[in-house]
C-alpha positions as CSV (number, residue, x, y, z in Angstrom):
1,X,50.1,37.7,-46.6
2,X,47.2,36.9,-49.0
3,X,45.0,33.6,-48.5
4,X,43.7,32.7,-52.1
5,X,41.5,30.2,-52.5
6,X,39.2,31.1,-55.2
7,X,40.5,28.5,-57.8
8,X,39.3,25.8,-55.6
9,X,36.2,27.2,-54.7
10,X,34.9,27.5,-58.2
11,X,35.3,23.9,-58.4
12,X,33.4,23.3,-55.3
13,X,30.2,25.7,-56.9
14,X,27.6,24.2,-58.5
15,X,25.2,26.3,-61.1
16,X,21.9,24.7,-61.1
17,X,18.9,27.4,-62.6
18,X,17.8,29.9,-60.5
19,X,21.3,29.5,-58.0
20,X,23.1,32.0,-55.8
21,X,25.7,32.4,-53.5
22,X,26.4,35.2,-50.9
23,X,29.5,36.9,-50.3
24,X,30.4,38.6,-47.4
25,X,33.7,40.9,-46.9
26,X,34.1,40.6,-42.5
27,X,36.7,43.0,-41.2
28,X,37.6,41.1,-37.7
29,X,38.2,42.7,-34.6
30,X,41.4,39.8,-34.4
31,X,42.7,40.9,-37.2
32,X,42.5,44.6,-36.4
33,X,42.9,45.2,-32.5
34,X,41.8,48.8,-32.9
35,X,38.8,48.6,-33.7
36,X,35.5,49.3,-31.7
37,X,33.5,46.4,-32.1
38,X,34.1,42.6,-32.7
39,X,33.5,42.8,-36.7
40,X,32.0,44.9,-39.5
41,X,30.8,43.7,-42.6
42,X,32.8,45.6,-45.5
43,X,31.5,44.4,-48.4
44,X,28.7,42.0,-49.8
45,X,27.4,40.7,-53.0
46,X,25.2,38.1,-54.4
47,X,26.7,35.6,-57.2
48,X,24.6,33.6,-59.7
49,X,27.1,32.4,-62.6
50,X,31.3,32.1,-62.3
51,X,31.0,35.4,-64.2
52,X,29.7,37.2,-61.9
53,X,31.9,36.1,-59.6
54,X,34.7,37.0,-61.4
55,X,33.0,40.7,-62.4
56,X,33.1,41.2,-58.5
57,X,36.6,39.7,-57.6
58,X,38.8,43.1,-58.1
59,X,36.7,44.8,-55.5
60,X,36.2,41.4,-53.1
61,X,40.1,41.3,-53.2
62,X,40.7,45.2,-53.1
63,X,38.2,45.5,-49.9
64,X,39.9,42.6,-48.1
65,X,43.6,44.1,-48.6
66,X,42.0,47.8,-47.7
67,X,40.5,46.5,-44.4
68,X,42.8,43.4,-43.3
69,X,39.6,41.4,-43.9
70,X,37.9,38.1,-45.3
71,X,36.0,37.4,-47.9
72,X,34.0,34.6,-46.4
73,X,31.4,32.3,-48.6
74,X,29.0,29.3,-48.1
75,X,29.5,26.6,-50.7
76,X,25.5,25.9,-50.2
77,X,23.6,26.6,-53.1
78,X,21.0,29.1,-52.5
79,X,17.4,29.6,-54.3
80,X,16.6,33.3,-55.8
81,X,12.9,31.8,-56.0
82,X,12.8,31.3,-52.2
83,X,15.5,34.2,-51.6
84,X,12.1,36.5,-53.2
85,X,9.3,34.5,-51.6
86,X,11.5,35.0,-47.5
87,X,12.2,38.5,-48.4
88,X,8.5,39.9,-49.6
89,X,7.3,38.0,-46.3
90,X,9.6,39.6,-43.9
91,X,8.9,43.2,-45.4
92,X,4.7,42.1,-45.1
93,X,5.5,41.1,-41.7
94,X,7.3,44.4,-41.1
95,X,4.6,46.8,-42.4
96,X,2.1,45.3,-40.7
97,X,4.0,46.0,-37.3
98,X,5.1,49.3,-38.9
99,X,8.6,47.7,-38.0
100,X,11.3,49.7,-40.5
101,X,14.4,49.6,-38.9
102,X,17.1,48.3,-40.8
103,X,14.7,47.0,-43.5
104,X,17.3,47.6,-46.5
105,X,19.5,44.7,-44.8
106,X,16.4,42.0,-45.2
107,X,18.0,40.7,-48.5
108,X,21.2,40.2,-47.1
109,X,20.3,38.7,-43.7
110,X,17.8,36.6,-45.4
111,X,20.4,35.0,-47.8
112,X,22.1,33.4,-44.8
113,X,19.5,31.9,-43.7
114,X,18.7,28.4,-43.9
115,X,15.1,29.1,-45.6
116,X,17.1,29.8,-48.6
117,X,19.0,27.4,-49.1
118,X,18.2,24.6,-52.6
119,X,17.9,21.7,-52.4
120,X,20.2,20.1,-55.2
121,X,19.0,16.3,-56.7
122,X,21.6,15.8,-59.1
123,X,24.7,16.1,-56.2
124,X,25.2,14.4,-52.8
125,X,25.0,17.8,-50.5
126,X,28.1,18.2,-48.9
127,X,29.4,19.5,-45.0
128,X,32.1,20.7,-43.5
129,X,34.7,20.1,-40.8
130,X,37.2,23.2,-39.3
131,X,40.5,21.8,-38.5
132,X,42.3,24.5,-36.6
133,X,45.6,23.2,-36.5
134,X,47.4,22.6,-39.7
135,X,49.8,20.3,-38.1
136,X,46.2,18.6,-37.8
137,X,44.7,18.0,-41.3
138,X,46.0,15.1,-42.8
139,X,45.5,13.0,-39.9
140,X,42.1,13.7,-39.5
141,X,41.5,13.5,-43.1
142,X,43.2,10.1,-42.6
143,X,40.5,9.5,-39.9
144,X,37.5,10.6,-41.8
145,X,38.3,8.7,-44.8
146,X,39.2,5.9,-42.3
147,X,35.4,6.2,-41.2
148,X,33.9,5.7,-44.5
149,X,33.1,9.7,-45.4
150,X,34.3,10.6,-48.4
151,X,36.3,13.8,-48.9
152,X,35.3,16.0,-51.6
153,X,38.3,18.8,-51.1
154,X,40.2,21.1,-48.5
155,X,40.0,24.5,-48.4
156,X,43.3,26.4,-46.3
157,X,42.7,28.6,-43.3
158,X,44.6,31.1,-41.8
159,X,45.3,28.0,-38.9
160,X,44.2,24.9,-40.3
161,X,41.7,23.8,-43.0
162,X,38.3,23.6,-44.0
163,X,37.3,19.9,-45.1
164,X,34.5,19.1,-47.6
165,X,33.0,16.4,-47.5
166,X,29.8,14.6,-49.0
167,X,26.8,14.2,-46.6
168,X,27.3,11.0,-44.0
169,X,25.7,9.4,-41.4
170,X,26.5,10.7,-38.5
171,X,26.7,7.2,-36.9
172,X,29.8,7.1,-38.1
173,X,31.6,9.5,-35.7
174,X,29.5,8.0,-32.7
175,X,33.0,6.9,-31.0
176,X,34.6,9.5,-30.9
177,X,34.6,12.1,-27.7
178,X,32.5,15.3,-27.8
179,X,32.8,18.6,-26.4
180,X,30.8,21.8,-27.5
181,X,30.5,21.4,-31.3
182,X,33.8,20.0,-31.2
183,X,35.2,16.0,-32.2
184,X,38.0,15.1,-30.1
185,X,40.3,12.0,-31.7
186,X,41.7,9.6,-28.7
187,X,45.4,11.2,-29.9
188,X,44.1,14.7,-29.0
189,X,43.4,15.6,-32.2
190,X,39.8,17.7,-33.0
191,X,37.8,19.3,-35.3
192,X,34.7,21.1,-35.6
193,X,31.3,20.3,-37.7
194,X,30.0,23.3,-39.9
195,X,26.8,22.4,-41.3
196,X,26.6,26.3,-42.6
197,X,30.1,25.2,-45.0
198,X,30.8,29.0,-44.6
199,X,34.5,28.9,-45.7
200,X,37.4,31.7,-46.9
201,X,37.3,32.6,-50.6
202,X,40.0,35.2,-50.0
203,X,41.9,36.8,-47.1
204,X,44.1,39.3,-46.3
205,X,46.6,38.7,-42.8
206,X,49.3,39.6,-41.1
207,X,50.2,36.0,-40.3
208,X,52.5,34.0,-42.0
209,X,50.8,31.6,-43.8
């Protein structure tokens, strides 16, 4: 089954100057029993206008059906500007310590990182909560509208659903349990904050969806 989600997506991207977004294909152990280690990254590519993204979507889609994988994105804008100023400081860093293993992978660990991220004056920056259960999402969208946070969208999961929603205070989820990173409802109910918003553009499974 194929998880397709990139229509939404594109409404959730914002394309201020100087923007990009990072796209990683993860081939997941869960997904694939046989292999050797937990996950592999298949794929990756950094985004800076919707048509790039669509110049890359053939192969994002093709690698994620070739590998039983996801295609896995962070709705947070990034900055190319401080993407260029964290990279040339980690590869200074590194020469001086004549440090040179896996130095071609700087750029693409660096854009995960929260060093990169822009910070965007025009639009409320949003978070995310992980439902895992779909049986599960419109009650707590219920609650958290309930609460006073305003939902911005829901992206599906495999399980469950990925909820947008616009930056809160965090006072407002102060009576509800706590365990781990996890919010428990008093029906049972829970969900999971995701300050990274790292969420599935595209997927391919063997679950039913």
């Amino acid at each position: 089954m194929i998880l397709d989600n990139i229509d939404k997506i594109k409404g959730l991207l914002k394309w201020p100057d100087g923007v990009f977004y990072y796209i990683q294909v993860i081939q997941r152990k869960k997904e694939n029993p046989d292999m050797p280690v937990s996950d592999m990254k298949r794929y990756q590519c950094f985004i800076t206008s919707l048509k790039d993204l669509d110049i890359h979507l053939p192969r994002i889609k093709k690698v994620c059906c070739d590998y039983n994988a996801r295609a896995y994105i962070s709705i947070l804008p990034r900055s190319l500007e401080k993407l260029a100023k964290q990279c040339l400081l980690e590869y200074a860093q590194r020469v001086n310590k004549a440090l040179y293993n896996r130095v071609w992978d700087i750029p693409n660990r660096v854009a995960l990182s929260e060093d990169v991220r822009m910070s965007d004056k025009k639009n409320k920056p949003l978070r995310m909560f992980d439902v895992d259960r779909k049986e599960d999402v419109q009650f707590i969208k219920d609650f958290i509208s309930g609460v006073g946070i305003r939902i911005v969208d829901a992206i599906p999961t495999i399980n469950g659903a990925h909820i947008f929603v616009e930056a809160f205070n965090p006072s407002l989820l102060n009576g509800l349990a706590t365990k781990d990173e996890d919010y428990i409802l008093p029906s049972g109910e829970s969900f999971t904050y995701r300050p990274d918003c790292n969420t599935i553009l595209y997927a391919s499974t063997s679950k039913s969806l």
